[in-house]
N, C-alpha and C positions, 0 to 999 in steps of 0.2 A: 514194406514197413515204413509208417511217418515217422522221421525225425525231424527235431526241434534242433536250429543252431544257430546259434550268437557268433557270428565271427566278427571281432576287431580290425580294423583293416588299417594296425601300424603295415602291415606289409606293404601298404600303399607308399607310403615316403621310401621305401627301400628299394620297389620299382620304378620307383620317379628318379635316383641317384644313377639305378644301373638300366633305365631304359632312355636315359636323355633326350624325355620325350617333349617337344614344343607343339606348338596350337600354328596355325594356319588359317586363312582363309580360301575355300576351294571355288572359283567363278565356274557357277552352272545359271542358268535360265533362271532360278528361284535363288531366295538369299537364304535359305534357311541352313545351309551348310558350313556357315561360318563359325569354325570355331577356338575361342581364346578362352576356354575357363578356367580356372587352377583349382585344384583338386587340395580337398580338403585334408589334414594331418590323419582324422582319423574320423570310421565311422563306424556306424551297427548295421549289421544286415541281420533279421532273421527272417528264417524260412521254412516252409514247412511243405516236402514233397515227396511223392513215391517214384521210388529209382524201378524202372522198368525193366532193368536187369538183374540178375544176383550176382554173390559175391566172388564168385568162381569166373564168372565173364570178365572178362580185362580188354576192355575197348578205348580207341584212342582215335579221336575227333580232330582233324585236321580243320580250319577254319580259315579263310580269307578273309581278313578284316581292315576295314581303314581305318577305324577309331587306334586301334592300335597302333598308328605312326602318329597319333594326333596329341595333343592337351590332356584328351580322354583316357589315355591307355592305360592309366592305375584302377581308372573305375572299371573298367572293361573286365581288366584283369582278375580283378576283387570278386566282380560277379563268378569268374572261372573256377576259382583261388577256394570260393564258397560250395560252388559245385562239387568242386572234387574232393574236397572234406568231408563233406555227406556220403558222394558215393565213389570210395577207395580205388573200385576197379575201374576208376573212368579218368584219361586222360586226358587233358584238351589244350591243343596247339596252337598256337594262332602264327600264319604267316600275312606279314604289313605289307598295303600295298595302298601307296595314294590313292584317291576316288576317281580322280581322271585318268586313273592308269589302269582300271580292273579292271575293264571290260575288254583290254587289248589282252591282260596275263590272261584272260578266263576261257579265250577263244583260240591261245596257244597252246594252254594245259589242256583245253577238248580236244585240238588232233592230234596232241602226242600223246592222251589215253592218260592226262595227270591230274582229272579235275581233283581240288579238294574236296570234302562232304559238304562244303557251306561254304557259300560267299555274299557278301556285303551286294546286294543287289541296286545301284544306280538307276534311278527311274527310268532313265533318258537308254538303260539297255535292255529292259524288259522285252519290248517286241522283237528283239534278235533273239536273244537267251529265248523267247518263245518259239522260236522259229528252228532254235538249233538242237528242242524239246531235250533240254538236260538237266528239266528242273522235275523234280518227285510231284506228287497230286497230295498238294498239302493241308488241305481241306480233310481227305480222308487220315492221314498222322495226325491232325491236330483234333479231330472230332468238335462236332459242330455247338458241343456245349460251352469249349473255347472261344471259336469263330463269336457265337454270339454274344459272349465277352467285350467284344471288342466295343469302340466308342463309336457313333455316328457312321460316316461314310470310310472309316478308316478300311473297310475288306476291301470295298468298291473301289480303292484307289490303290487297292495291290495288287488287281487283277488285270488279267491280259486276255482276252478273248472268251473272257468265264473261265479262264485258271487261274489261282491265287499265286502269283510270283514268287511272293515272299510269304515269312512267317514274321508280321511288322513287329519292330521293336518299340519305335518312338517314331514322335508326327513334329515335326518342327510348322507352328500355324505363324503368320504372318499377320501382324498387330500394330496398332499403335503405342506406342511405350510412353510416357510421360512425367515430369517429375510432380508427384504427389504433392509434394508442400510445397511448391509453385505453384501449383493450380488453386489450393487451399489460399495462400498468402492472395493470389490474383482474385477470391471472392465467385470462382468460377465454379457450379455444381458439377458438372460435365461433359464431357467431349463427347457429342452422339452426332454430329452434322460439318460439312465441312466449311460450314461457318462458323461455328465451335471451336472448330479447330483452327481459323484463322486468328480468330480474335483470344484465343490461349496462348498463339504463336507472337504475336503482338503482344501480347501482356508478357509474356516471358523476357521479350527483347528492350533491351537495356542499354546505355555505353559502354558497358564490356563484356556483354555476352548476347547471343540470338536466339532464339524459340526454334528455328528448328534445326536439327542434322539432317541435312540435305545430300544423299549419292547422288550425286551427278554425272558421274561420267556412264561413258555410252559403253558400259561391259554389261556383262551378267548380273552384277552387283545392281548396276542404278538401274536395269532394263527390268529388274522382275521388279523392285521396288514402284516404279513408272508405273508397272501395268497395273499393280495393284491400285493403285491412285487413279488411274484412269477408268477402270473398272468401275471405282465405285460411282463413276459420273453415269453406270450405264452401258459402255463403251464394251464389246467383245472386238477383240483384236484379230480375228479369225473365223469363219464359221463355216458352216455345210448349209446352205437352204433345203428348202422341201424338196429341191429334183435333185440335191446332193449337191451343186455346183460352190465352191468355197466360194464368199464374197467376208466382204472386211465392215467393219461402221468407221475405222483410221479418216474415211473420206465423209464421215459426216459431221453435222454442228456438233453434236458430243462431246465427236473427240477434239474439235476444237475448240470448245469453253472449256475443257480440261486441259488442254495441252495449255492453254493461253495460262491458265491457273496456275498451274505448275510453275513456269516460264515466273510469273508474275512471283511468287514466294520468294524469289531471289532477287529480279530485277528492279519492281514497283513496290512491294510492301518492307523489303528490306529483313525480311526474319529470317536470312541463311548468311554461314559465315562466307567469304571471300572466298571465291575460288571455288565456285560449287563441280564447276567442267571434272575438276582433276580430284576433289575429294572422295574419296572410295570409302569402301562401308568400314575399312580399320583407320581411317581419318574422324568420319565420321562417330563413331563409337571414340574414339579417343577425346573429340570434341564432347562429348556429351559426358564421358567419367570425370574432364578437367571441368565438367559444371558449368562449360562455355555454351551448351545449348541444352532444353528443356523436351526436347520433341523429337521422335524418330519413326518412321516405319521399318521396322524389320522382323527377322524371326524370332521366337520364343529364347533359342538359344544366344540373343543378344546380352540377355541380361544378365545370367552369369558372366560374360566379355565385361560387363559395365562393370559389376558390383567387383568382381576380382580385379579389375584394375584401381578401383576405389571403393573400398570397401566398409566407408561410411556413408555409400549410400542406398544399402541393405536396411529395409522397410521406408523408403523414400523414392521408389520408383513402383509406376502403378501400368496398369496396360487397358485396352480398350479395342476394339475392334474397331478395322480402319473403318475413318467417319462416312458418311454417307451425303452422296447430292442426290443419288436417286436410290442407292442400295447398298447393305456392309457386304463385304466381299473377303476373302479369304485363298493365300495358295493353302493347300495341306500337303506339306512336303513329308511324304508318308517312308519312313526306313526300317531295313530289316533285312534280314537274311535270305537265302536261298539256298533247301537244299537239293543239292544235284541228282542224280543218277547214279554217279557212282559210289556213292555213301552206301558202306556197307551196313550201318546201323542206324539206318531212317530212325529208329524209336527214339530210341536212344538222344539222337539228336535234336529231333521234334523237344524232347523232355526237358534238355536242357535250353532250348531256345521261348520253351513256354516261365521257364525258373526266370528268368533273364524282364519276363513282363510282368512276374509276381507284385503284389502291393508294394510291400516294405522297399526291394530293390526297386522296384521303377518309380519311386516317388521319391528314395535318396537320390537317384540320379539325374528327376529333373529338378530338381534343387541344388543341385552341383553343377550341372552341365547348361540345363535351362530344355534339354530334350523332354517333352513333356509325354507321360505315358500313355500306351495305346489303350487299353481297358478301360471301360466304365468305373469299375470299383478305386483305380488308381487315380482316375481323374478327379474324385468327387472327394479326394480326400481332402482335411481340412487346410491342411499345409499347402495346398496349391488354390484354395477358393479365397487366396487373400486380394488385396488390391493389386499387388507385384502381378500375378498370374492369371486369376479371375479371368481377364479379358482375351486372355488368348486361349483360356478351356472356351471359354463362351462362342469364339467367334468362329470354332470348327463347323459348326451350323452352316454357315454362312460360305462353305467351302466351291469352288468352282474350280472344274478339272481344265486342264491347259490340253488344246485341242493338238488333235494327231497329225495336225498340217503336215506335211513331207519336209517343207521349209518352215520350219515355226520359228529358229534361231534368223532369216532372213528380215522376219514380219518384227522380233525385236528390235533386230537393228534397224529397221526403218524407223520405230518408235524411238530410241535412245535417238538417233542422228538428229530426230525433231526439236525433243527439248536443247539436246547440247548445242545443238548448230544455234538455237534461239539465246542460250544464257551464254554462251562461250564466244560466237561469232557477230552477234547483233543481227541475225534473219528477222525480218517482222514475219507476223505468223502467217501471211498471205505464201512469201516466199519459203516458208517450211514446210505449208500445206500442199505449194504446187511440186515441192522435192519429193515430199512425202510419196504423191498421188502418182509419178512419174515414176517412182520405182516400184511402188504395190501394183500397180496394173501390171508389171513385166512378170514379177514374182506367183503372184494371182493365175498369171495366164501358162506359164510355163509349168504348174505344177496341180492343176487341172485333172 
């Protein structure tokens, strides 16, 4: 039976008092995991779905989740909170667990026989969890009328060997962020070239403020930020040629008219603030909500970080897909659940985890969070086709998957060492090229 229902979500401020929950930043190889947003007092969710059980059934859903230790966990919750209103006999639990700690609990609870029904599945665990086959065939729970729901390349980036990992929730796309009435006030139509984007960087920069927020340092933070950038010079950071053999472009002009570009935003054009080595992406977001910088590359989920820590600059921040020298380029850092094997009510679970991608919910939530939703119908709605968002629905298109290197984290760090050693240490870029080439050849050859 469809029911119709309006929940309020004052409950929200009363799990925000008794779950004293804070925002974090989590360093993985992408940036899209960063999250600071503050949850708003109150909101509307409605929904309209059939419970796959009847009322006699009394089923209760264990769940592993990291939103739940996070900023997020009122909204998380509220999605629950709705669920279980609708359908009485359904329970649902959730046990918190950092993102960089799940994959350590998930592989303890499999050989003491403790999975949960569902866990928060981390990209970077996918090909073990595939391998230690405890994840359901979710393609046939969700049926394929779902599946084709879904937006763009979002199934193709939760699969692992041709089985769908997860059931995605939300895609955090990696964008250029910009402030709107800076670029208006600078006479500038728009940022589509990475000359565009210098000379918006330059016009933004002032005596007391600089055009861009620049990560720099040599973590997960400033390295998936980097590739992004370097990407769009062109540049793959990895690859398999035709007889399979991995080789890099790290060693060609490419990557050195980008590496030099980069280097130069800081050093020779002057459009990053002081201290670009040691600013990290909660510096940098902190520079850009105090109005001290106009420009940023990061995830979708930045901008709620921005707007909640200043919050008069809600309809004053626009986004764009990062510029191009040769190409726009895209991470899609694709998240969502997994459910296990030992889930006694696959349906069940599948039903609530499809509630969770519904219109109205997953379009309050990337509006809160900046998590922006997996479905077609979600994405096109009008509230996310604005100037704020626009650019990071737009620029999924444009997505490119981060190769299955054995060391992919090594081939970062060789990138991050390049720029930081150049803005931090004073390398010219002959000497960062030949560091560079000295350690991808060892890296390259050992994992062959």
């Amino acid at each position: 039976m469809k029911k119709k229902l309006s929940v309020w979500v004052s409950l929200v401020m009363v799990m925000i008092l008794v779950a004293g929950c804070s925002g974090s930043e989590t360093t993985t190889s992408e940036p899209t995991t960063e999250t600071t947003t503050e949850t708003e007092k109150s909101t509307t969710v409605e929904k309209e779905s059939d419970s796959p059980t009847t009322d006699e059934e009394q089923v209760t859903l264990n769940i592993m989740s990291t939103l739940i230790t996070e900023q997020e966990a009122p909204l998380e919750q509220a999605m629950a909170d709705a669920y279980m209103v609708e359908h009485p006999n359904v329970k649902i639990e959730f046990v918190g667990a950092p993102v960089n700690e799940i994959a350590k609990k998930i592989i303890t609870l499999n050989t003491s026989g403790d999975l949960p029904d569902a866990f928060f599945m981390p990209t970077e665990f996918m090909a073990q969890a595939h391998a230690m086959g405890i994840v359901v065939d979710h393609e046939k729970l969700l049926g394929q009328e779902w599946i084709s729901s879904l937006s763009g390349k979002i199934a193709e980036y939760s699969k692992m060997e041709d089985q769908l990992m997860i059931v995605p929730w939300h895609v955090i796309p990696v964008a250029l962020i910009y402030r709107a009435d800076w670029l208006k006030d600078a006479g500038i139509d728009k940022i589509e070239t990475m000359d565009d984007f210098l000379n918006a960087a330059k016009a933004f920069t002032t005596e007391d403020r600089w055009g861009f927020s620049m990560v720099g340092t040599n973590n997960g933070s400033g390295q998936a930020r980097f590739t992004q950038y370097v990407r769009a010079f062109g540049v793959n950071e990895v690859y398999q040629d035709a007889s399979g053999k991995w080789v890099s472009d790290l060693t060609t002009d490419k990557y050195e008219v980008a590496l030099q570009s980069f280097v130069d935003l800081a050093l020779k054009d002057g459009v990053v603030p002081p201290g670009a080595t040691v600013t990290g992406y909660p510096e940098a977001a902190a520079y850009f909500a105090q109005e001290k910088t106009g420009l940023m590359i990061s995830g979708s989920n930045a901008i709620g970080a921005i707007e909640s820590a200043n919050p008069e600059l809600k309809g004053k921040l626009g986004s764009v897909s990062v510029p191009m020298a040769e190409r726009h380029v895209t991470n899609l850092q694709t998240s969502g659940y997994a459910i296990t094997t030992a889930c006694e009510n696959p349906e069940v679970m599948a039903d609530y985890l499809k509630f969770m991608t519904s219109k109205d919910i997953a379009v309050d939530f990337a509006l809160k969070s900046g998590r922006l939703p997996v479905t077609k119908e979600a994405a096109m709605d009008p509230s996310l086709q604005t100037e704020t968002f626009k650019g990071f629905v737009d620029c999924m298109e444009y997505a490119l998957m981060s190769p299955s290197f054995p060391a992919y984290g090594e081939i970062l760090d060789i990138m991050g060492e390049s720029y930081n050693t150049m803005i931090g240490n004073g390398l010219t870029i002959d000497e960062a090229m030949d560091k560079l080439k000295s350690r991808l050849e060892v890296v390259l050859a050992e994992n062959q």
